[in-house]
C-alpha positions in Angstrom: -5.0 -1.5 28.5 -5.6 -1.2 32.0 -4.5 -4.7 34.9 -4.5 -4.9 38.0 -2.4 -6.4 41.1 -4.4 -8.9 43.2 -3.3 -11.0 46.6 -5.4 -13.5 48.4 -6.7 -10.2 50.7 -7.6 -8.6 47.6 -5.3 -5.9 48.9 -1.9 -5.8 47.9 1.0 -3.5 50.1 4.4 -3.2 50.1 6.3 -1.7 52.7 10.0 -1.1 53.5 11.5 -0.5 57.1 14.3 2.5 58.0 17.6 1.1 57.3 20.7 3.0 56.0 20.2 2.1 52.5 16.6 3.3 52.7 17.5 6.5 54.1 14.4 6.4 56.9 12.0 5.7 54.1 8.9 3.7 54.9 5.8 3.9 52.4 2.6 1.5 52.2 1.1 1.8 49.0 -2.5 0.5 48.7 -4.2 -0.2 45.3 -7.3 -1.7 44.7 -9.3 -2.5 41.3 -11.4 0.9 41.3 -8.3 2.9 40.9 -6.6 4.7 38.5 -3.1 6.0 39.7 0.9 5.9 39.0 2.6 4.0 41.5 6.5 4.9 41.5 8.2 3.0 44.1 12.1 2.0 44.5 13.4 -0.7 47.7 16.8 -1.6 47.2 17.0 -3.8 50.3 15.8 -7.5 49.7 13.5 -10.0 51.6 15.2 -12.4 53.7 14.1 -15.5 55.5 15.8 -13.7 58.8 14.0 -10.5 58.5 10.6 -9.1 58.6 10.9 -5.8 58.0 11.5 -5.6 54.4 9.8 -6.6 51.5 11.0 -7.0 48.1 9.1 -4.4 45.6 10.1 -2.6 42.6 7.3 -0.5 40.6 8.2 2.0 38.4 5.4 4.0 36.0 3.1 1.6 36.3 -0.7 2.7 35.0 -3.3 1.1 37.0 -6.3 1.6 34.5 -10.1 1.0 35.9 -12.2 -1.2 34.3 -15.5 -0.4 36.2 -17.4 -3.3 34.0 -17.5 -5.9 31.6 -19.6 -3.6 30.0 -16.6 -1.7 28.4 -15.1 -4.9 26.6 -18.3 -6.1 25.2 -18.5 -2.4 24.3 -15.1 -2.7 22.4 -15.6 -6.2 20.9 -18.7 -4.9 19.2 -16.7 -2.2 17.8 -14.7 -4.6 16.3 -17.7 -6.6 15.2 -19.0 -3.2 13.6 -15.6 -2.7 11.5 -15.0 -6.2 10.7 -18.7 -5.9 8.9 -17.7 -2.5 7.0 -14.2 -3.4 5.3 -15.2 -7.1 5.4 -13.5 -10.4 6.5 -10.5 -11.4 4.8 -6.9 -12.8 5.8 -5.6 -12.2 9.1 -1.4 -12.2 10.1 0.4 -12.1 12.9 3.4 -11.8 13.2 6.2 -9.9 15.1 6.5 -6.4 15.7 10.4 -6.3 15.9 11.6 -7.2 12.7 11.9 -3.7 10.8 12.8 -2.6 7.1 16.0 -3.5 7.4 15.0 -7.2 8.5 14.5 -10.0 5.6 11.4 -11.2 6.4 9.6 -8.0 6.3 10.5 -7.6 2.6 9.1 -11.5 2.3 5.8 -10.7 4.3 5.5 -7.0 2.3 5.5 -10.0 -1.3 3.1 -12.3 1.1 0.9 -9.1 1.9 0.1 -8.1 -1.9 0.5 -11.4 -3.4 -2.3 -12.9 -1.2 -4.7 -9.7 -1.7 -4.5 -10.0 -5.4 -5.0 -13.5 -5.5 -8.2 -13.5 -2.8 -9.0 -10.5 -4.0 -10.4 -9.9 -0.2 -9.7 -7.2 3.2 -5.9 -7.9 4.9 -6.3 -7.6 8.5 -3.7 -7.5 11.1 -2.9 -5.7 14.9 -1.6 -2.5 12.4 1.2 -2.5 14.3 5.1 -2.2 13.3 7.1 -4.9 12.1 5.7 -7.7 10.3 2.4 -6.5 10.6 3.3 -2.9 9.4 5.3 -4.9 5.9 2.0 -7.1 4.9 -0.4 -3.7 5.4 2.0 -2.1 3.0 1.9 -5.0 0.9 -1.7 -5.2 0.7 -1.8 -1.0 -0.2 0.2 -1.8 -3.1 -2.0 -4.0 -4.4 -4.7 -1.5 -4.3 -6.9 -4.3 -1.5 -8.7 -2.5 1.4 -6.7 -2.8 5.2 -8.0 -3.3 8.4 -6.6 -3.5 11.8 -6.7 -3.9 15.4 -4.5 -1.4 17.6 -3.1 -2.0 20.9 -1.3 0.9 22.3 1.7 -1.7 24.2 3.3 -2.8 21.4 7.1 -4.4 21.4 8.2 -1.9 19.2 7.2 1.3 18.3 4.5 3.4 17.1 3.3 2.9 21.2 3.4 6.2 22.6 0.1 7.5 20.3 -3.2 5.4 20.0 -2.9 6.7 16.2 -1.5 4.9 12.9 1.1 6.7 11.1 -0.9 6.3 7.5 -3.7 4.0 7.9 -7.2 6.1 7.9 -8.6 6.3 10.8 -11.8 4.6 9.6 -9.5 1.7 8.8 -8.6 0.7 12.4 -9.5 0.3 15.9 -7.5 1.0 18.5 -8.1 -1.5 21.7 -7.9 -1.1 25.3 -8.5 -4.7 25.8 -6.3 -7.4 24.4 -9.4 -9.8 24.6 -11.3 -7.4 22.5 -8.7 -7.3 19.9 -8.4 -11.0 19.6 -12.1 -11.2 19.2 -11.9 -9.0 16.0 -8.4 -11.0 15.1 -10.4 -14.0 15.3 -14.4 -13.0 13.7 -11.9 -11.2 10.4 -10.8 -14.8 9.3 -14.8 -16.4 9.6 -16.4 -17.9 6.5 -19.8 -17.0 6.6 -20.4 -18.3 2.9 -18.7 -20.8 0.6 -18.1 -17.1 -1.6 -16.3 -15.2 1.7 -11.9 -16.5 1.0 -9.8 -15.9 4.1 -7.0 -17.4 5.7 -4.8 -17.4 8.9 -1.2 -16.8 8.1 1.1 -16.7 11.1 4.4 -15.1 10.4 7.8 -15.4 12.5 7.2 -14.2 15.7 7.1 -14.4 19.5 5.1 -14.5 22.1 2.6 -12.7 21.1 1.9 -14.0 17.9 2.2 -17.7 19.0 -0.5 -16.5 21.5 -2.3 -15.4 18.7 -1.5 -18.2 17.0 -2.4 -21.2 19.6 -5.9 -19.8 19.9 -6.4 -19.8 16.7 -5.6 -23.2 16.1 -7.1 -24.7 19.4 -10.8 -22.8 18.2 -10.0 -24.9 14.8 -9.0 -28.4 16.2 -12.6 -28.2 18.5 -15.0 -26.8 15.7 -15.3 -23.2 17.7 -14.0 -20.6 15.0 -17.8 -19.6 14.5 -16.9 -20.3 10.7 -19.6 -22.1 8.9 -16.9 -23.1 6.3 -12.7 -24.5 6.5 -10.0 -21.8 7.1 -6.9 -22.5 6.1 -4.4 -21.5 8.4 -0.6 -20.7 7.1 2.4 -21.0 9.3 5.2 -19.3 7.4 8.1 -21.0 8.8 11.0 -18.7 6.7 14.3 -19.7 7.1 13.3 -22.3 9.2 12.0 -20.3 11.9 9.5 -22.4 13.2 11.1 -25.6 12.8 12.0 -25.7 16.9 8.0 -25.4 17.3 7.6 -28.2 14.5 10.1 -30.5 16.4 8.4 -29.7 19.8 4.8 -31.0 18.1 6.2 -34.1 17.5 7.3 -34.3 21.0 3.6 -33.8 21.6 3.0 -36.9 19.6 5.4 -38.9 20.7 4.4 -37.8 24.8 0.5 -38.4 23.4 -0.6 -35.5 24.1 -2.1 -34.8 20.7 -3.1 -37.6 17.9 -0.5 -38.2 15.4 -0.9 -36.0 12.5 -3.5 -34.2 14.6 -1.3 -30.6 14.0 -0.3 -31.1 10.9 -4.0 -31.4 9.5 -5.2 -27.9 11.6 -2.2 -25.6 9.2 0.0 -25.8 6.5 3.6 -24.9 6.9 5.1 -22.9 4.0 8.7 -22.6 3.7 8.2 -19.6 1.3 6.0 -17.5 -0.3 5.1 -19.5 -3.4 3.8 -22.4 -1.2 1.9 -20.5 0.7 0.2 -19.0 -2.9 -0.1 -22.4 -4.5 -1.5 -23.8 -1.1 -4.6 -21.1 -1.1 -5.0 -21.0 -4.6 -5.6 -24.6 -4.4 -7.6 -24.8 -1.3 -10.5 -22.1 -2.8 -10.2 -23.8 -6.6 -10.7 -27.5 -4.5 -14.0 -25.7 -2.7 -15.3 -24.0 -6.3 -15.3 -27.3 -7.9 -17.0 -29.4 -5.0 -19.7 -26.0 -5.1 -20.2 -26.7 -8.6 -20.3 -30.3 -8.4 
């Protein structure tokens, strides 16, 4: 995923004077957003108020990728679009990419993964990345459901060095260069096109990533710009009280004013474990059926 450094001048520098701890070393590196290049550049002396010839700066293996237009990320979100419509829209987690095998939540996401894919019966979608993301993908294999994913190649965690998935097929997933792409496809996998089309939003423990994720989610529910035609429910799994912190801080909110009361709590469900979560979505889709019908 390529960035870019930026300054008021559009032009960013850094330069160090000779000193002793420089060892005569002076270097101006310039960089601006047509380039691709490696910039690896150590200054050990710091800026001070009293001095002028020094300036703070520390890059090391930084990849300046160029984006020549926006051209390339509409290219990418429609590549998204294009495999969202081939495996079709289901339930979409996030969650963390730290919390391995050996972690207790991922054996309670790998349940959540195949239990959800039986009972919708629909595509499990995630960033097919490691952690929490990798357990629910394995859960949903297991239950014989289709998988679909959205790539990044900087992950917190492994699997980073390669744009490639260990086992997914390749026709499964869609590696991204742009995070805003990805979270277009994140997004469009959970839409309800028809009162027939069952999906869901389940946010696992995580950081900030996945609250990223998460909070965008929820702000395109609480102002009606999903794109979804129908409700999607949106899970928060808050295992061993992961998320309680967050829950505490919303009522903050409240109490502050900066959201309604009950104004959250009405965008998601918490679920303390697993069978909540089932009972909650099994409910929600037999609720919809019998309004259809009636």
């Amino acid at each position: 995923m390529g960035f870019s450094l930026a300054s008021s001048s559009s032009l960013w520098y850094c330069y160090h004077n000779k000193s002793p701890a420089s060892k005569g070393l002076r270097k101006t590196v310039y960089v601006d957003g047509h380039q691709k290049l490696t910039v690896k550049l150590k200054i050990p002396v710091l800026c001070t108020s009293k001095s002028r010839r020094s300036c703070c700066c520390k890059l090391e293996g930084i990849d300046f990728e160029e984006r020549t237009s926006p051209t390339e990320v509409k290219k990418e979100i429609e590549q998204c679009y294009e495999l969202i419509q081939r495996l079709g829209r289901g339930v979409v987690y996030l969650g963390s990419a730290r919390l391995g095998p050996d972690h207790p939540h991922y054996a309670q996401a790998f349940e959540l993964g195949k239990e959800i894919a039986n009972l919708l019966n629909c595509t499990s979608w995630s960033g097919a990345g490691p952690g929490l993301m990798d357990a629910v993908t394995k859960g949903a294999l297991e239950a014989g459901k289709p998988v679909g994913g959205f790539k990044i190649s900087k992950e917190a965690g492994e699997w980073t060095a390669t744009n490639f998935h260990p086992y997914l097929p390749l026709q499964n997933y869609l590696t991204c260069r742009f995070f805003s792409a990805r979270k277009h496809g994140l997004v469009d996998a959970a839409v309800r096109a028809t009162s027939s089309d069952k999906t869901a939003v389940v946010a696992l423990p995580g950081g900030i990533g996945t609250l990223d994720e998460a909070f965008e989610i929820l702000a395109l529910i609480q102002l009606e710009r999903i794109g979804s035609l129908h409700s999607v429910p949106f899970l928060l799994m808050n295992y061993d009280s992961f998320y309680s912190k967050l829950l505490e801080f919303v009522d903050d909110c409240e109490s502050w004013g900066t959201v309604s009361n009950g104004e959250v709590a009405s965008l998601w469900k918490v679920c303390n474990t697993n069978a909540e979560a089932l009972t909650y979505l099994e409910e929600f889709y037999a609720g919809e059926a019998s309004c259809n019908f009636s």
